[in-house]
C-alpha positions as CSV (number, residue, x, y, z in Angstrom):
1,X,137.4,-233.9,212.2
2,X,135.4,-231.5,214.4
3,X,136.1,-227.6,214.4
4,X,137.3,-227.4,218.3
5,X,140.6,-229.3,217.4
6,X,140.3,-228.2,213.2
7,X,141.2,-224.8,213.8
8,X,143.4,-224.6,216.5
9,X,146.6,-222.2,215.9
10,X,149.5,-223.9,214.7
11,X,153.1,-223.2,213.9
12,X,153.3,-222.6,210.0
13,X,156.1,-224.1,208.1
14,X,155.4,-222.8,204.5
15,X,154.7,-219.6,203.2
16,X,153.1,-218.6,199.9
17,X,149.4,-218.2,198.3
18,X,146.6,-215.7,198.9
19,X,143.7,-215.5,200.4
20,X,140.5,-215.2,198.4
21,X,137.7,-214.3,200.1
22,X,133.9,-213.8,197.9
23,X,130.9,-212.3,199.5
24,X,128.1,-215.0,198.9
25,X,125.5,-212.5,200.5
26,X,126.4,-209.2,202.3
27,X,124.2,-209.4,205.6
28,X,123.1,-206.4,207.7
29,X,124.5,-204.2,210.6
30,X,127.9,-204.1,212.2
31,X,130.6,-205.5,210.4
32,X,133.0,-207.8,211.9
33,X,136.1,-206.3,214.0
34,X,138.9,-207.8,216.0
35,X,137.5,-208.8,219.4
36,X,134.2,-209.8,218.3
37,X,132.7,-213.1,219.6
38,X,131.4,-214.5,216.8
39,X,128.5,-217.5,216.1
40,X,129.1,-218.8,212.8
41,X,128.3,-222.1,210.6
42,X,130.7,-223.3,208.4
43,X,131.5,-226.0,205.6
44,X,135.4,-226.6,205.1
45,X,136.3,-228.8,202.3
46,X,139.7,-229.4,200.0
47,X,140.2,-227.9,197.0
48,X,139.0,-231.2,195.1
49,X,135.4,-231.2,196.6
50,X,136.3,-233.3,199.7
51,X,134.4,-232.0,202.9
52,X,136.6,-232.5,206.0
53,X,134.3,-230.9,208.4
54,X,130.7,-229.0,208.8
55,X,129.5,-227.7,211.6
56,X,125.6,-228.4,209.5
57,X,125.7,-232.1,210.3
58,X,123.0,-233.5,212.5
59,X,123.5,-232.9,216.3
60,X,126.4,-230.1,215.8
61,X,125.6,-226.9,216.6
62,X,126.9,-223.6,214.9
63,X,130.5,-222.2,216.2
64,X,131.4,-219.4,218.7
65,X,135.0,-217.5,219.0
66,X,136.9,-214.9,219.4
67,X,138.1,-213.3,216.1
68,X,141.9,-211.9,216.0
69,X,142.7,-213.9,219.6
70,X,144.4,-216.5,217.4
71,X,142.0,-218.9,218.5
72,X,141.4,-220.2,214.9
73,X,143.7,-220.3,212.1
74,X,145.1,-216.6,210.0
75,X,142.9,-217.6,207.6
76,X,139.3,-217.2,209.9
77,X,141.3,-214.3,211.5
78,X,142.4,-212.6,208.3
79,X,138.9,-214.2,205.9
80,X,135.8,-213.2,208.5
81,X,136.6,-209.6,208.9
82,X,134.3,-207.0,207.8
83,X,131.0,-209.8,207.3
84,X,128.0,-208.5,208.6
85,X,125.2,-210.5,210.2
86,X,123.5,-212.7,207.9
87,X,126.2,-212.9,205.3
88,X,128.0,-216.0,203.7
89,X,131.2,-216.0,202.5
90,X,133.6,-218.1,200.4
91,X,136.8,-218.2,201.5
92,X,140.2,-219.9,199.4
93,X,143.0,-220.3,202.6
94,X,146.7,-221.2,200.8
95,X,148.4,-224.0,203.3
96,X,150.4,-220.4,205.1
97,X,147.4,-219.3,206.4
98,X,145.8,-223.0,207.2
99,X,148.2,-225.5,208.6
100,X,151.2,-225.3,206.8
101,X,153.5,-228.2,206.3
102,X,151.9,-230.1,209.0
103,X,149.1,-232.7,208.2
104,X,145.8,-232.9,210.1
105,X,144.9,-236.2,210.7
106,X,143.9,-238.6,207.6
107,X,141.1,-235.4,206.7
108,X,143.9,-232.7,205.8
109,X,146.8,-233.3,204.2
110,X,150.1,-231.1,204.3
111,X,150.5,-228.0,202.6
112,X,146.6,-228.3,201.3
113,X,144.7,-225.0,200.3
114,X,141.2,-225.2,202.8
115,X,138.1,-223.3,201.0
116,X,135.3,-223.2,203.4
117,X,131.9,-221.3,203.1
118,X,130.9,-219.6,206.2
119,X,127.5,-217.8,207.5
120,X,127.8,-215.6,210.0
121,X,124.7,-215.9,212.4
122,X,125.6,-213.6,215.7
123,X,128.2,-211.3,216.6
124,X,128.4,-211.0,220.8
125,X,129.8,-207.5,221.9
126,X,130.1,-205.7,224.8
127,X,128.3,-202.5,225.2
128,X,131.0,-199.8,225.8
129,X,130.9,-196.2,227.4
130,X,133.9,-193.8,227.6
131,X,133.9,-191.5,230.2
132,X,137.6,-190.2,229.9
133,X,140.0,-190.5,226.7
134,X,143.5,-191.7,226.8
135,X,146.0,-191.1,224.7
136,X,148.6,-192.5,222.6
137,X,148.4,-196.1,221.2
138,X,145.9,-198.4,221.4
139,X,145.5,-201.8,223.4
140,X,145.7,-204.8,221.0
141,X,145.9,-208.4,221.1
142,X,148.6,-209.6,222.7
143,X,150.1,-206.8,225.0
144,X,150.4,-206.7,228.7
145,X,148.6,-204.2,230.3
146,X,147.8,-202.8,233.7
147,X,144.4,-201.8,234.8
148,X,142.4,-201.0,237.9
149,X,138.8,-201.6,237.8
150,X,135.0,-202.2,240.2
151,X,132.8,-205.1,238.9
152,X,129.1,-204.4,239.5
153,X,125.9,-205.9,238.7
154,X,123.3,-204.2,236.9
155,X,122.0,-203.3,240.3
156,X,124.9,-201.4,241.4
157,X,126.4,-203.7,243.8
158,X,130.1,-204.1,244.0
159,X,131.4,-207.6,244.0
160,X,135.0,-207.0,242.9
161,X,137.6,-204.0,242.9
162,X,141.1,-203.4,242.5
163,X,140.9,-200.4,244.1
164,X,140.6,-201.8,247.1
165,X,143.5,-203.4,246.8
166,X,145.8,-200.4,245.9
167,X,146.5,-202.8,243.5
168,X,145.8,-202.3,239.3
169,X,145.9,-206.1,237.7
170,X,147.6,-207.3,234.9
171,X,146.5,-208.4,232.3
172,X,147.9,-210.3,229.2
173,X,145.4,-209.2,226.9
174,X,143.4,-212.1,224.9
175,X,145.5,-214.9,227.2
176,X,143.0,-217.4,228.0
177,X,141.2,-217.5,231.8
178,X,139.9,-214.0,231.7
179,X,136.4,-213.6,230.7
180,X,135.8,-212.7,226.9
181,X,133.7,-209.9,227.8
182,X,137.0,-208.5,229.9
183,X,139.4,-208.8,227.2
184,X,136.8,-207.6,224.8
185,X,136.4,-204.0,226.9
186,X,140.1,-203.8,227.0
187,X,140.9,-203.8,223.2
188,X,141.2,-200.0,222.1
189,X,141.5,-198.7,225.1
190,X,144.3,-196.0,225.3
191,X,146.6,-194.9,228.2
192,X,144.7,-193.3,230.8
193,X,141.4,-193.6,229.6
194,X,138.6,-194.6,231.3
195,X,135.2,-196.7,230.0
196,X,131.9,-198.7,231.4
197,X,131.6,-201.7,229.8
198,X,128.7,-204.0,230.1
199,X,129.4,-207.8,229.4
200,X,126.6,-210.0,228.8
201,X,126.2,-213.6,230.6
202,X,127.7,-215.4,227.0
203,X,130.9,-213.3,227.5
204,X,131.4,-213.7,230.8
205,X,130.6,-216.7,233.1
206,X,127.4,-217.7,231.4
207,X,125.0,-220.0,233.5
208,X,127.4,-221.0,236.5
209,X,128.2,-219.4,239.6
210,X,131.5,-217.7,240.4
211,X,132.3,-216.9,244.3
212,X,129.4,-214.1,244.6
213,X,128.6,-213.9,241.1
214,X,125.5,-215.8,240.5
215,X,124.8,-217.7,236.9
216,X,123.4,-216.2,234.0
217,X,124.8,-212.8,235.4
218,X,125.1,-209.4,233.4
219,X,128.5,-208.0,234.9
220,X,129.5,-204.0,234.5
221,X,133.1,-202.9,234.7
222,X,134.6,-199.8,235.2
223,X,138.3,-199.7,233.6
224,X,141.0,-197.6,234.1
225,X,144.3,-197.9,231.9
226,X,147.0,-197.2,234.0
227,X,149.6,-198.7,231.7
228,X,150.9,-200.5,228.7
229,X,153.9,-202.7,229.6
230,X,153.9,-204.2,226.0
């Protein structure tokens, strides 16, 4: 059973247990926050030695998401914060932060405790600049928000703005079909502020063309919170 369907979220049906997490090896830099994009390798196994998946084996490659989008189980959400570059870590999931009541397949049975060792190889960020604070609380996974913004290139040309419309879009944040590099600027922003964020090609549309956005393209944004609809 292969990671893009292992760790899907799913609806939990039983609580109870705790997460253990050890540090194998501390790594270097950064440590992980919500919103990272994150490149990692991982080894999941059940509590009695049995490997369900790996992303090691022969002709996988290692893992990218986004960390606290609920695109993985609590467990990767709640288990890979604060690991730096570099690191490994062992981490115990209980069945309430895993899959619950509900079996996976023939790999994973119901309410089974998941221990998986994980190396964290790459965390992808966006490069962000304020240039006017906001105030009161921060944007988070999950709420609604409305922003204007101008999409550049690194070149200065404009090939979006929702200034020009009159318009400010909204925005679900973290809801798939908006570039991860988009919702990634948004997170932490605060009501009226204003920031420059830089989105490499991996977090935005990476090597293919979009309308007048050519492949492999480094986007800049500039954002404006107008409001938090929650």
């Amino acid at each position: 059973m292969q990671i893009a369907s292992l760790l899907l979220p799913m609806m939990l049906l039983q609580s109870g247990g705790k997460l253990e997490i050890k540090d194998i090896k501390v790594g270097t830099g950064d440590a992980v926050r919500e919103g990272d994009v994150l490149v990692m390798d991982y080894t999941g196994k059940l509590t009695n030695g049995k490997e369900f998946d790996s992303s090691k084996k022969p002709g996988r490659t290692p893992f990218q998401f986004t960390i606290g989008a609920g695109e993985v189980i609590k467990g990767w959400d709640q288990g890979i914060l604060g690991m730096k570059v570099g690191g490994s870590r062992h981490i115990t999931i209980p069945a309430s932060l895993g899959y619950g009541a509900q079996a996976m397949g023939n790999d994973i049975p119901a309410n089974s405790t998941l221990v998986f060792d994980v190396d964290l190889k790459e965390i992808i960020r966006v490069k962000t600049k304020t240039t006017k604070t906001g105030t009161g609380p921060a944007v988070k996974f999950g709420d609604s928000v409305q922003v204007h913004y101008t999409g550049k290139f690194l070149d200065g040309k404009k090939f979006d703005s929702s200034y020009d419309r009159k318009e400010p879009l909204t925005v679900s944040v973290g809801r798939r079909g908006l570039i991860p590099g988009f919702t990634q600027g948004l997170l932490g922003m605060k009501l009226g502020e204003k920031r420059t964020i830089t989105i490499p090609p991996t977090l935005g549309y990476g090597s293919r063309p979009v309308g007048p956005i050519p492949a492999n393209s480094t986007l800049v944004f500039d954002l404006e919170l107008v409001k938090i609809l929650k």
